[in-house]
LUMDO-76304 format. One record per residue (C-alpha): residue number from 1; residue in three letters; z, y, x. Coordinates in pm, whole numbers, plus 50000, padded with zeros to 5 digits. Example, Ala and Ser with C-alpha at 12.3 -4.5 7.8 and 13.67 -1.06 7.14 Angstrom:
REM residues 2
  pos  code      Z      Y      X
    1   ALA  50780  49550  51230
    2   SER  50714  49894  51367
//
This chain:
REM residues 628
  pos  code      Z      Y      X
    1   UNK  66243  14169  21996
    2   UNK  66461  14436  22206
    3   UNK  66723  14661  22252
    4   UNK  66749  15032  22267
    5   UNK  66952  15350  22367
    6   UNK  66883  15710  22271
    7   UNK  67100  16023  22374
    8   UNK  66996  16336  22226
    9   UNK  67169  16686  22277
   10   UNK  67272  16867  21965
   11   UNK  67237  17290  21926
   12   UNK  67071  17347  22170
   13   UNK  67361  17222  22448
   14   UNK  67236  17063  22776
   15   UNK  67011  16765  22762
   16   UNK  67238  16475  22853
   17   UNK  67310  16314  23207
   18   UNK  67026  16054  23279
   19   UNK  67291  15855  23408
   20   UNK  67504  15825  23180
   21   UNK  67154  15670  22964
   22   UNK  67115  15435  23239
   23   UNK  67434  15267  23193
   24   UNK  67392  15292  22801
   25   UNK  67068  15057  22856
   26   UNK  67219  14841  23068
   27   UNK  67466  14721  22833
   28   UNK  67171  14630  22649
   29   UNK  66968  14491  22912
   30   UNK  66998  14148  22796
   31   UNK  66789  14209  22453
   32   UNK  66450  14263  22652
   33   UNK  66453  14109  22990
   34   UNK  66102  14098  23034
   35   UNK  66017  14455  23047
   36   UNK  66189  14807  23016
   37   UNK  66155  15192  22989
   38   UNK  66282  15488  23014
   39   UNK  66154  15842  22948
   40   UNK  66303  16196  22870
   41   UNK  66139  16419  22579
   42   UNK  66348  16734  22675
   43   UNK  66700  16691  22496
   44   UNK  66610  16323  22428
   45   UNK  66624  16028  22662
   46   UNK  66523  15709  22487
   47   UNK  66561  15353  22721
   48   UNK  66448  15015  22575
   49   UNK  66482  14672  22697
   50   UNK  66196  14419  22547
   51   UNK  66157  14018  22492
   52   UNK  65784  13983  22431
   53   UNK  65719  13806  22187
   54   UNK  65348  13939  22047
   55   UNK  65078  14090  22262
   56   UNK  65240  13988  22547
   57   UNK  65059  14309  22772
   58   UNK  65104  14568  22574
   59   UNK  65303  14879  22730
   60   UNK  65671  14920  22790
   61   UNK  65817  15192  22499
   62   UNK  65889  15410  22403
   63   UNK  65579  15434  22173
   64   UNK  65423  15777  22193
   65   UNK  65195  15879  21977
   66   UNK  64812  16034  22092
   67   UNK  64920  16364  21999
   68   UNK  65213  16325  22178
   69   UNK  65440  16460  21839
   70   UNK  65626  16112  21804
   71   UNK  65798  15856  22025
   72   UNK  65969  15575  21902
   73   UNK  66174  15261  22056
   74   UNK  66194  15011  21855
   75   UNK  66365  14648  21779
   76   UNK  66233  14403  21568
   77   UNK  65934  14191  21413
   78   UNK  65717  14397  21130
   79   UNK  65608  14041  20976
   80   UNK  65293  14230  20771
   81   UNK  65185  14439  21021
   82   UNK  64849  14289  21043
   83   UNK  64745  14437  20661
   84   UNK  64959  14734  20704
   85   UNK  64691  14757  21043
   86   UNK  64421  14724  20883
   87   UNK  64514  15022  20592
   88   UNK  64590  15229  20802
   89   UNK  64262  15180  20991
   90   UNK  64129  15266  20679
   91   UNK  64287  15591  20705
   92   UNK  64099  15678  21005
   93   UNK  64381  15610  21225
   94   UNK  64259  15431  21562
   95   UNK  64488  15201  21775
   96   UNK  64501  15086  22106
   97   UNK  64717  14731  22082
   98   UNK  64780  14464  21898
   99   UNK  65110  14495  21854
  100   UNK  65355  14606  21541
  101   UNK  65540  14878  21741
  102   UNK  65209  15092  21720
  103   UNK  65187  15051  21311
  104   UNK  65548  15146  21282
  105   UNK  65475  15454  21475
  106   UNK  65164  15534  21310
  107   UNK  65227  15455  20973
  108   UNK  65560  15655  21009
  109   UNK  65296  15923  21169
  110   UNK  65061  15886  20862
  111   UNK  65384  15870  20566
  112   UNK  65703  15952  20662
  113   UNK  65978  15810  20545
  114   UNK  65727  15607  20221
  115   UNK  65647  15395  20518
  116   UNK  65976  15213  20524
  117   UNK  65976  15070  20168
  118   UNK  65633  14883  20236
  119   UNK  65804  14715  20585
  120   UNK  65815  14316  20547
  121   UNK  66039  14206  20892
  122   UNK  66350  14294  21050
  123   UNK  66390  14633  21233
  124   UNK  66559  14913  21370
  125   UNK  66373  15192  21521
  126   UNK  66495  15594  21623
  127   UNK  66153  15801  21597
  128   UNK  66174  16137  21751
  129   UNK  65955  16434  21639
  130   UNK  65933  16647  21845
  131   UNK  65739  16962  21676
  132   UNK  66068  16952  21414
  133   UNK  66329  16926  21658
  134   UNK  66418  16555  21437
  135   UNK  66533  16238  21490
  136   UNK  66496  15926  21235
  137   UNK  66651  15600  21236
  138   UNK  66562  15326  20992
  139   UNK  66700  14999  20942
  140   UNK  66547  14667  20793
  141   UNK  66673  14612  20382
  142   UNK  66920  14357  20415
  143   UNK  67031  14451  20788
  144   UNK  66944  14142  21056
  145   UNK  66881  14420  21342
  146   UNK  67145  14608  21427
  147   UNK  67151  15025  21457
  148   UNK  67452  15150  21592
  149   UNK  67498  15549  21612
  150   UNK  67780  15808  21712
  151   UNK  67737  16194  21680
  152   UNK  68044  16351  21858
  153   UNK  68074  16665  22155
  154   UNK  67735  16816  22089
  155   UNK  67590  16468  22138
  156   UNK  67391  16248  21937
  157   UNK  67396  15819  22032
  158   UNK  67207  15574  21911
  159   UNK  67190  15153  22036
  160   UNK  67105  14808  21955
  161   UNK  67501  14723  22020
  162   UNK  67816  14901  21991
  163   UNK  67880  14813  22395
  164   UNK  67594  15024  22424
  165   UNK  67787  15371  22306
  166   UNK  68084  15308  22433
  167   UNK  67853  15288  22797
  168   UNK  67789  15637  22781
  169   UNK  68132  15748  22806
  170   UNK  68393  15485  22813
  171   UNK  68711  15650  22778
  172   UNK  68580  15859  22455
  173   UNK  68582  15566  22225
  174   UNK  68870  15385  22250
  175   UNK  69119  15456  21934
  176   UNK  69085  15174  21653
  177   UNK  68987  15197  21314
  178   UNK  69297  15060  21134
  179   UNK  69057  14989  20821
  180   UNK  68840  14805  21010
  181   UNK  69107  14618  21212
  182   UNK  69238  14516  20856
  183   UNK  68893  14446  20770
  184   UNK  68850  14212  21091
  185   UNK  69205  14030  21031
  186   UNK  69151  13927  20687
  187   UNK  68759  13853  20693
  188   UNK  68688  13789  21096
  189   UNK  68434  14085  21081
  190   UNK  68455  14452  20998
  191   UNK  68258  14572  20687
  192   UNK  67933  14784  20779
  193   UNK  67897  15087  20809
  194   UNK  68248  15099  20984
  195   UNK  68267  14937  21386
  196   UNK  68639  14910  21517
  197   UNK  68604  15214  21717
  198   UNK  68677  15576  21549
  199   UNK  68370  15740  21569
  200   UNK  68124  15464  21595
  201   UNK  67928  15322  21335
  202   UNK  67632  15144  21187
  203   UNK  67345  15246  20964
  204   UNK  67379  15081  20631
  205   UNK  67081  14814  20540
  206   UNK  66799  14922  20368
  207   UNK  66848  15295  20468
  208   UNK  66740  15572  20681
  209   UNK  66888  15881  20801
  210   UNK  66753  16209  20950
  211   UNK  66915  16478  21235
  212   UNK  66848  16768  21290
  213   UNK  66896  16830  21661
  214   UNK  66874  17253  21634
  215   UNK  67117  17274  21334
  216   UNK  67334  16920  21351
  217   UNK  67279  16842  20972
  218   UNK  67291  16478  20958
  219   UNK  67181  16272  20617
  220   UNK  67124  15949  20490
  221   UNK  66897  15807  20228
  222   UNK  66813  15490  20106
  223   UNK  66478  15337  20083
  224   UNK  66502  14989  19929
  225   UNK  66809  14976  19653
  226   UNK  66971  14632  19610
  227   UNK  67090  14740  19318
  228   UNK  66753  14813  19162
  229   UNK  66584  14464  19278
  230   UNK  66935  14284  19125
  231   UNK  66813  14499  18742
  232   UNK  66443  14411  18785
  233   UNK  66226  14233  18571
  234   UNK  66205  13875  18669
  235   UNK  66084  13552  18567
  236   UNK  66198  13205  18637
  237   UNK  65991  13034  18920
  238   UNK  65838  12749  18868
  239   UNK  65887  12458  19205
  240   UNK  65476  12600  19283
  241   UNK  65604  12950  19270
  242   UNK  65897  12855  19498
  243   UNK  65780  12650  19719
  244   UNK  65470  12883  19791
  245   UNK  65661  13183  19824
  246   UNK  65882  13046  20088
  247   UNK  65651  12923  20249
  248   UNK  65424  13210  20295
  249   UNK  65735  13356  20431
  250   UNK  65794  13102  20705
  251   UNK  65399  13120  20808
  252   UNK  65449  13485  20794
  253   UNK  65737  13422  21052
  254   UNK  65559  13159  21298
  255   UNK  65330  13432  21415
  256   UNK  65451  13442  21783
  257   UNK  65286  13447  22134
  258   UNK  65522  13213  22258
  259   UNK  65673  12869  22153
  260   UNK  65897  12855  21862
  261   UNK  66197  12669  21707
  262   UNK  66475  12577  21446
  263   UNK  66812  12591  21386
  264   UNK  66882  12258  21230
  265   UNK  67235  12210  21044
  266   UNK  67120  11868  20856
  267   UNK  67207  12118  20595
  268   UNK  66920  12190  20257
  269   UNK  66844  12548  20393
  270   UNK  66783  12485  20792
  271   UNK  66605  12139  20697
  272   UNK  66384  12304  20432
  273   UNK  66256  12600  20703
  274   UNK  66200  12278  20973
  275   UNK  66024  12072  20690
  276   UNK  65758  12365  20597
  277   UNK  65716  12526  20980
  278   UNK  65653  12197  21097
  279   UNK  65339  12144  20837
  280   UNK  65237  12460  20899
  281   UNK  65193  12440  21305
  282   UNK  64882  12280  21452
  283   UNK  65097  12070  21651
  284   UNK  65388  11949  21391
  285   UNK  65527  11716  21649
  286   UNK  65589  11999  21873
  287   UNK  65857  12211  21689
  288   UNK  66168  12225  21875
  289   UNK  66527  12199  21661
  290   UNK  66868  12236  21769
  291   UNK  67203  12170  21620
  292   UNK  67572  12217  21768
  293   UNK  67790  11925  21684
  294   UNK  68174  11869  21709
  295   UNK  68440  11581  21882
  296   UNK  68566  11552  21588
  297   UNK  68389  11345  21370
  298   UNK  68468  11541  20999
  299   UNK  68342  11823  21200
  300   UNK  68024  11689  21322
  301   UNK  67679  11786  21164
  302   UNK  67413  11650  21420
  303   UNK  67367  11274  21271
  304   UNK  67253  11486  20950
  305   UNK  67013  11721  21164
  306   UNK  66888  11410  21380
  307   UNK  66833  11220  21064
  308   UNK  66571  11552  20964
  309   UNK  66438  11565  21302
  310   UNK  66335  11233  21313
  311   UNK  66161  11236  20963
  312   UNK  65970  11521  21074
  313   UNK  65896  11391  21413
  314   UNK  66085  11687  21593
  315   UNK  66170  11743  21972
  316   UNK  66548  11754  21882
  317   UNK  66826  11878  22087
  318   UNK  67212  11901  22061
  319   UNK  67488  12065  22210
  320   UNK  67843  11886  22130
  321   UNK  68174  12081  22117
  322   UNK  68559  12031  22199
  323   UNK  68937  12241  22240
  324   UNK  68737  12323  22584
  325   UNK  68565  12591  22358
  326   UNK  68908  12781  22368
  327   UNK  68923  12859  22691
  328   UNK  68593  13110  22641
  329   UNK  68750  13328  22410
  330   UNK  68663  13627  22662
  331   UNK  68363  13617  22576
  332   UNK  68363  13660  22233
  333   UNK  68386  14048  22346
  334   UNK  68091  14023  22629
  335   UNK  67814  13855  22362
  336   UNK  67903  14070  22060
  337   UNK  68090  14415  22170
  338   UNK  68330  14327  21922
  339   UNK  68623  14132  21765
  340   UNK  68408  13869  21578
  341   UNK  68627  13620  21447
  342   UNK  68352  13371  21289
  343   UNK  68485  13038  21471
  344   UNK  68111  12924  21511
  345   UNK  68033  13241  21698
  346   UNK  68037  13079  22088
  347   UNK  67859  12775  21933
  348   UNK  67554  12986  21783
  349   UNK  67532  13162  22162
  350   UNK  67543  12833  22366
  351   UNK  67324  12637  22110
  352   UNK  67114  12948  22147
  353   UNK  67108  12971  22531
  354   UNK  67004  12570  22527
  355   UNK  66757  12681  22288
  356   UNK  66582  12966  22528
  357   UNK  66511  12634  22790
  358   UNK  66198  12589  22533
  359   UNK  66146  12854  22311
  360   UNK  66151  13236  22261
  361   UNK  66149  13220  21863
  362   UNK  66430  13026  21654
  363   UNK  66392  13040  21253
  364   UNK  66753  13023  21076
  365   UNK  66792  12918  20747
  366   UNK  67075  13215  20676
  367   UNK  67037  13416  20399
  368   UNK  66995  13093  20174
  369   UNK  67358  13082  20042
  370   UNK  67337  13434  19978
  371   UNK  67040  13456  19705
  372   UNK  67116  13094  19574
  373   UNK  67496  13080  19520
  374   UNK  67562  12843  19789
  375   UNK  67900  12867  19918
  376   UNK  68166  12680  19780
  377   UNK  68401  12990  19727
  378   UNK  68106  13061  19494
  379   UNK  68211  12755  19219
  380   UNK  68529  12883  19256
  381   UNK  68492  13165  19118
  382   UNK  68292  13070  18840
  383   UNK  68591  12857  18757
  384   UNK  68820  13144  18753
  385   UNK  68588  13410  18604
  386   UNK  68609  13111  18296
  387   UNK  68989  13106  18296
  388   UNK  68953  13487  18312
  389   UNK  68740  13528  18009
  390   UNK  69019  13327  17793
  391   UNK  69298  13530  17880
  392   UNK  69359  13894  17782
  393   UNK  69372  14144  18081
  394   UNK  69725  14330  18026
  395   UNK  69838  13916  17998
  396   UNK  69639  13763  18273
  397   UNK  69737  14075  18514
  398   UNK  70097  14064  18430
  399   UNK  70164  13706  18357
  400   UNK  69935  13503  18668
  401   UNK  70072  13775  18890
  402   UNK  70494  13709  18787
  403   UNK  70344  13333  18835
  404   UNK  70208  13368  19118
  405   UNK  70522  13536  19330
  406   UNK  70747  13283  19189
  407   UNK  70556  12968  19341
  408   UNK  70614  12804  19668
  409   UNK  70430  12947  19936
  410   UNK  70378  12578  20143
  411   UNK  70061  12481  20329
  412   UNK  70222  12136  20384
  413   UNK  70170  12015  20003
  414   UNK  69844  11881  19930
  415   UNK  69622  12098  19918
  416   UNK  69558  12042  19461
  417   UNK  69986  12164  19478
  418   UNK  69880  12511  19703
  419   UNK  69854  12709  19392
  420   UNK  70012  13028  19480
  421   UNK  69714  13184  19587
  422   UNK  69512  13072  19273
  423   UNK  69767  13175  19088
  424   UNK  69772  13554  19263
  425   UNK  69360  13545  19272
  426   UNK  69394  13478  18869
  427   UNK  69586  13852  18845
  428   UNK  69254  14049  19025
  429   UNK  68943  14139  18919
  430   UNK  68668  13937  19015
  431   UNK  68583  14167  19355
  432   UNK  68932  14151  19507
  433   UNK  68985  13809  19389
  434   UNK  68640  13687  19586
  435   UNK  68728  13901  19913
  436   UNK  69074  13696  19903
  437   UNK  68830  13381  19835
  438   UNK  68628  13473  20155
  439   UNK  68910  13563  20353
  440   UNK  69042  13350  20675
  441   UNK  69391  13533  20659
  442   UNK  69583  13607  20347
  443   UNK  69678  13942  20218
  444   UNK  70068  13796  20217
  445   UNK  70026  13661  20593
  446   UNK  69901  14009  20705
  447   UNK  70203  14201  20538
  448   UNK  70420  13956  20715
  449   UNK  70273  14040  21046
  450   UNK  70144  14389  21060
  451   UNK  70428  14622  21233
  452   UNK  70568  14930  21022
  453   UNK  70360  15185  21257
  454   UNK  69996  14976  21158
  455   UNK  70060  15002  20816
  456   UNK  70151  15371  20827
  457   UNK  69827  15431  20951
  458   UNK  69669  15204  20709
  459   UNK  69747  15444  20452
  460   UNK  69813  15169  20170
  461   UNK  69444  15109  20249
  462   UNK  69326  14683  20163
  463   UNK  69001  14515  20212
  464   UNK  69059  14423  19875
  465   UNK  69032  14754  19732
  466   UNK  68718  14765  19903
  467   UNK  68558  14512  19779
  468   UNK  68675  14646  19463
  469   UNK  68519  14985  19555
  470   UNK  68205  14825  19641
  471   UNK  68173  14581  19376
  472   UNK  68220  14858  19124
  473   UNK  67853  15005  19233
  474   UNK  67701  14709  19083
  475   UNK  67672  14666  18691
  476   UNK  67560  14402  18525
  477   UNK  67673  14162  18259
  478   UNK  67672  13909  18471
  479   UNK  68004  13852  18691
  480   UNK  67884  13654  18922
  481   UNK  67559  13863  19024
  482   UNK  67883  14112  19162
  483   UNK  67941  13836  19391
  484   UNK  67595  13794  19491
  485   UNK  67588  14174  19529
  486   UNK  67954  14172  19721
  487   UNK  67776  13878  19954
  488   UNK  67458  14092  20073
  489   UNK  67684  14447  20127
  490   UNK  67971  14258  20286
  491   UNK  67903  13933  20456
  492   UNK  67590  13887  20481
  493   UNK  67538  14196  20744
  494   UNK  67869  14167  20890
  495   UNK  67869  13815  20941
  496   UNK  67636  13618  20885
  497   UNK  67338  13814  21078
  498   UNK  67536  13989  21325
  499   UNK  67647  13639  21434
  500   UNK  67263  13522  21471
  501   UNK  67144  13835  21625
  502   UNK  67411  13889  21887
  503   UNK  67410  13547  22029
  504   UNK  67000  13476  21987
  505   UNK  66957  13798  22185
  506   UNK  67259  13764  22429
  507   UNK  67064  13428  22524
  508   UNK  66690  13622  22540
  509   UNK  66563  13451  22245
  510   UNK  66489  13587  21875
  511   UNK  66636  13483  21569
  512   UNK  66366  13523  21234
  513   UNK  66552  13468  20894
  514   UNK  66253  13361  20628
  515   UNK  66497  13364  20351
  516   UNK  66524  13714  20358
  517   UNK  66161  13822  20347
  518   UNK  66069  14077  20087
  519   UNK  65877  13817  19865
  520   UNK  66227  13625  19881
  521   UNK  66456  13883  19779
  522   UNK  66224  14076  19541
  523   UNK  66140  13705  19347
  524   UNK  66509  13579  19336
  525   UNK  66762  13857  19353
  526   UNK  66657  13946  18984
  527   UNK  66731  13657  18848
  528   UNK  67032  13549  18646
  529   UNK  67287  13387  18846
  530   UNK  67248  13086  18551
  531   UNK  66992  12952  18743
  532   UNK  67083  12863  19020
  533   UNK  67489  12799  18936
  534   UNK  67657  12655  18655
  535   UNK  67919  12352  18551
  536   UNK  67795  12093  18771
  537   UNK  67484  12265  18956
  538   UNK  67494  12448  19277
  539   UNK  67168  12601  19512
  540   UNK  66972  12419  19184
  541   UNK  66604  12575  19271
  542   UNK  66637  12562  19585
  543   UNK  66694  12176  19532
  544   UNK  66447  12149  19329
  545   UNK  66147  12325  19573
  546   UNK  66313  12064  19852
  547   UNK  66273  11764  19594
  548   UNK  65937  11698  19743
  549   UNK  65982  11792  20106
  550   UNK  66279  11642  20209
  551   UNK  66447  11316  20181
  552   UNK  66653  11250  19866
  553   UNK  66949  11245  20006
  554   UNK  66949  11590  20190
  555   UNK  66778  11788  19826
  556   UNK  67116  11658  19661
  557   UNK  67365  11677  19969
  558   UNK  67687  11930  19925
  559   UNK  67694  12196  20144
  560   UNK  67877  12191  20507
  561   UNK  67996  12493  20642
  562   UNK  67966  12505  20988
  563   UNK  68319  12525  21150
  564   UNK  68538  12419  21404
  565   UNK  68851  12203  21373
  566   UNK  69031  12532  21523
  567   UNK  69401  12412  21377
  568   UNK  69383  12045  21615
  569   UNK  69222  12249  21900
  570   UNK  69482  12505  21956
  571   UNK  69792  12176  21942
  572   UNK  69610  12048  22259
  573   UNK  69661  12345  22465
  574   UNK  70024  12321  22636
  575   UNK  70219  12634  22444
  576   UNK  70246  12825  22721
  577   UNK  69886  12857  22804
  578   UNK  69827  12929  22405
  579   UNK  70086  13191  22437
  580   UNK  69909  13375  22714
  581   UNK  69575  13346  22511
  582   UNK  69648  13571  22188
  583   UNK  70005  13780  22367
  584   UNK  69794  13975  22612
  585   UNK  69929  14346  22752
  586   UNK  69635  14496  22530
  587   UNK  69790  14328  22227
  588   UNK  70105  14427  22299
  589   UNK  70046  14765  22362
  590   UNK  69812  14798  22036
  591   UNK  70115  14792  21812
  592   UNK  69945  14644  21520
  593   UNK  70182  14351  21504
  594   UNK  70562  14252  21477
  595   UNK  70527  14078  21799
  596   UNK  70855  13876  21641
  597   UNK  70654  13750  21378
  598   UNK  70321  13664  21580
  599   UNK  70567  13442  21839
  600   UNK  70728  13259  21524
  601   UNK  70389  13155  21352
  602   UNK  70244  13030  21664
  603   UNK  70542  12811  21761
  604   UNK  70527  12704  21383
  605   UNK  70144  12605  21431
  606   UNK  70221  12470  21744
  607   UNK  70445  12218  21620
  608   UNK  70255  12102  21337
  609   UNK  70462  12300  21045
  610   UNK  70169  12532  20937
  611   UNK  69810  12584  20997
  612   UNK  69759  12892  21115
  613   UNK  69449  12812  21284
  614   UNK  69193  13075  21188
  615   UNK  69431  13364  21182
  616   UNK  69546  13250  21512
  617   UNK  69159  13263  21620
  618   UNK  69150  13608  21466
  619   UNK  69421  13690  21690
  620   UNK  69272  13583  22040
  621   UNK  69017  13715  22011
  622   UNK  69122  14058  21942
  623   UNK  69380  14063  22205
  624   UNK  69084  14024  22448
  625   UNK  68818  14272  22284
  626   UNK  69102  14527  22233
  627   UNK  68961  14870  22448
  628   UNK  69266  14974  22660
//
């Protein structure tokens, strides 16, 4: 696992200031503390950072290969690189490690681009061939490494982190996206490809693109379609099927060189991965699992975790949490080079630098909720998709929509009385209505607050209508396979995995995700959304392959999302101090908000009228990652 930064020189211009590379890997330098390089190819200067993690002695990259036509850097884990070895070998092709950066460079050597589709891990890689004057990037199907790139003044950029770009010349990318900042307010993330910085952005999952460095074309192609695995054959899987294909996933995954460990929620999908590593290690007894708990009791997931550990026989370890958490906001923008707004972000880092004490590996059970409609926003919307199908369209537009404006807008009632934004939710189609669902600000709190100049620039532009945009790429007669397919394009990538990766590898240890193994997706995805969700049933194979693993009582338990009690937390801070934290000069001087409005909802928070805790979050930690 590692971190990477390229510069490359476009038409022919002057090959780019090696220092200005230096400070571009330094950003990164935290990836890969256990080894680096650095080497120029004529127009190209690729650095890398690397955690070793398998074959420990094998040579700093960039990879070159014995002809000396290719050289790669390269993040990531290639899970079936072993087989892909050994075919290759086949081939005639000779190799002098043990490692998967040397398949990934061969194979590419041996196939092109074909090569990518038969990748099982998580990867990002930018391979320079050097008889063609080309550069390649690829990046893993559903996105857990990151590959950020910018092509701007004659000037190519590519990175393991946005921080990384912005390195080589600071005061070129600092204007703001207003989509993405509109993106960021109402989700807590920005939807891939964009970044909040003009000019920046990432390569979308399951792709790869190609530059030429003589002419400047620049194109993108994809090379594993979620669409297409979503309309594939499939077959229901039997609890063998299930339970065999996971877990050749999570052996897959324990291959390491170092010691290895859990994330442990108490939750199905985190106990599940413990349950099956821990049979599979020669030393069960051994596995290492960690879990971040809260003060505040309804908050608190470690008596679940402790209750797994112990059934397992687990070293277990916790980190608890309290209001003091506030007081690191600044942070947020030193771990992941961006406004990240996920209120479990600072948790995931310090669980993970507790973590890197013991191990180098961690195995997450992310990606679960994803492929087996496990969110609770997910029943929701099967509710309302039911309503939906009752009610004509030119009614249910017009008619939930007049309802919806007329109805009290009060978070004080109980929470079965807040109907308004059911009500408005009833009047969408199913895309916008689910990126309201997933939203921590609503659509009507952001009009209240935006400032005239932000939504000029906004250009009547709404996350909704992107999800709506993005949603319509998917057909299918099933609604709420849209949502599944809205889940791995939108928050799955931007917040789920960029969440794991930023704060595994900000604490020097990796983050694998089993769930999201080829033999995973290509097995489930197909398969109707029926099931796995339905009137009464939630995550129901996934149950059913934990039946006989796990303890009764953690099969059948309802998921808990982990969150913090943000709205308490920010009512302990004297209001002064909370002022300072979210009205910062950068904020100010950004002009997205009616500054009036921002000072009336926190004093309205602040004295127990509203909740405006996650928005509020959303806030402070943009007025500190803000680039001025």
């Amino acid at each position: 696992m590692c971190g990477f930064a390229v510069a490359a020189s476009l038409f022919d211009a002057a090959p780019p200031e090696p220092e200005r590379v230096r400070r571009m890997q330094a950003a990164i330098a935290h990836r890969g503390p256990d080894d680096q390089g650095f080497m120029t190819f004529g127009n190209v200067i690729m650095a890398h950072q690397r955690l070793s993690i398998i074959d420990l002695s094998s040579p700093a990259q960039p990879a070159i290969t014995n002809d000396d036509r290719f050289a790669m850097v390269y993040n990531g884990e290639i899970y079936n690189y072993v087989a892909l070895r050994k075919e290759l070998q086949i081939n005639g092709v000779t190799f002098s490690t043990q490692c998967d950066t040397e398949v990934l460079l061969k194979g590419f050597a041996c196939f092109g681009h074909d090569f990518f589709s038969r990748l099982d891990g998580m990867f990002s890689a930018v391979i320079l061939d050097r008889k063609y004057d080309r550069i390649t990037i690829v990046r893993d199907r559903t996105g857990i490494k990151p590959l950020y790139f910018s092509m701007t003044n004659k000037v190519a950029l590519f990175a393991s982190e946005l921080s990384s770009i912005q390195a080589f010349e600071p005061s070129q990318f600092k204007e703001l996206n207003p989509e993405a900042i509109d993106n960021y307010m109402m989700l807590g993330y920005v939807v891939e490809p964009k970044t909040h910085i003009i000019n920046i952005e990432q390569l979308p999952a399951g792709h790869y693109g190609v530059l030429d460095l003589k002419e400047g074309g620049y194109h993108i192609h994809e090379y594993w379609s979620l669409k297409e695995t979503m309309h594939a054959p499939h077959q229901t899987l039997s609890i063998n099927e299930g339970q065999n294909i996971l877990s050749e996933s999570i052996r897959s995954q324990l291959v390491a060189d170092v010691p290895i460990g859990t994330f442990l929620s108490g939750g199905l999908d985190s106990s599940i991965v413990t349950k099956i590593a821990s049979q599979q290690l020669s030393e069960p007894d051994k596995i290492h699992c960690y879990s971040a708990g809260f003060s505040v009791t309804d908050y608190d997931e470690v008596p679940l975790a402790l209750e797994i550990a112990e059934s397992i026989g687990a070293n277990h370890s916790s980190v608890y949490f309290d209001e003091s958490l506030l007081s690191q906001v600044g942070d947020i923008r030193r771990i992941y080079s961006a406004p990240f707004a996920d209120n479990a972000a600072l948790p995931t880092y310090l669980l993970s630098q507790k973590a890197s004490r013991n191990v180098k590996v961690l195995l997450s059970g992310d990606g679960a909720d994803e492929l087996f409609y496990g969110y609770r926003n997910h029943r929701l919307m099967l509710v309302e998709e039911s309503i939906k199908s009752k009610v004509p369209n030119p009614v249910r537009k017009h008619v939930f929509n007049w309802l919806s404006k007329g109805y009290p807008n009060s978070p004080r009632l109980p929470r079965f009385l807040r109907a308004k934004s059911t009500l408005a939710s009833l009047s969408m189609s199913l895309s916008e209505s689910y990126c309201c669902a997933m939203s921590s600000s609503s659509r009507m709190l952001l009009s209240e607050i935006y400032s005239p100049q932000f939504k000029a620039k906004l250009n009547a532009f709404t996350t909704e209508s992107e999800f709506a945009r993005i949603g319509g790429e998917l057909e299918h007669h099933d609604p709420m396979k849209v949502m599944q397919y809205l889940d791995f394009k939108t928050y799955l990538p931007g917040s789920v995995l960029t969440k794991v990766d930023r704060a595994t590898m900000h604490a020097g240890v990796e983050a694998r995700v089993p769930f999201l193994s080829n033999a995973v997706l290509d097995s489930v995805l197909p398969q109707p959304s029926g099931e796995n969700l339905g009137w009464g049933k939630q995550k129901a194979q996934l149950r059913s392959w934990a039946n006989n693993l796990l303890p009764n009582q953690v099969s059948t338990r309802e998921k808990k999302s982990f969150t913090s009690p943000l709205d308490m937390w920010f009512r302990t801070l004297q209001y002064p101090a909370f002022h300072r934290m979210i009205m910062t000069d950068e904020l100010l001087a950004s002009e997205i908000f009616d500054i009036r409005k921002i000072d009336a909802m926190m004093r309205d928070h602040h004295r127990g009228k509203a909740n405006y805790g996650t928005t509020l979050w959303a806030l402070a930690v943009l007025a500190q990652s803000i680039p001025f």
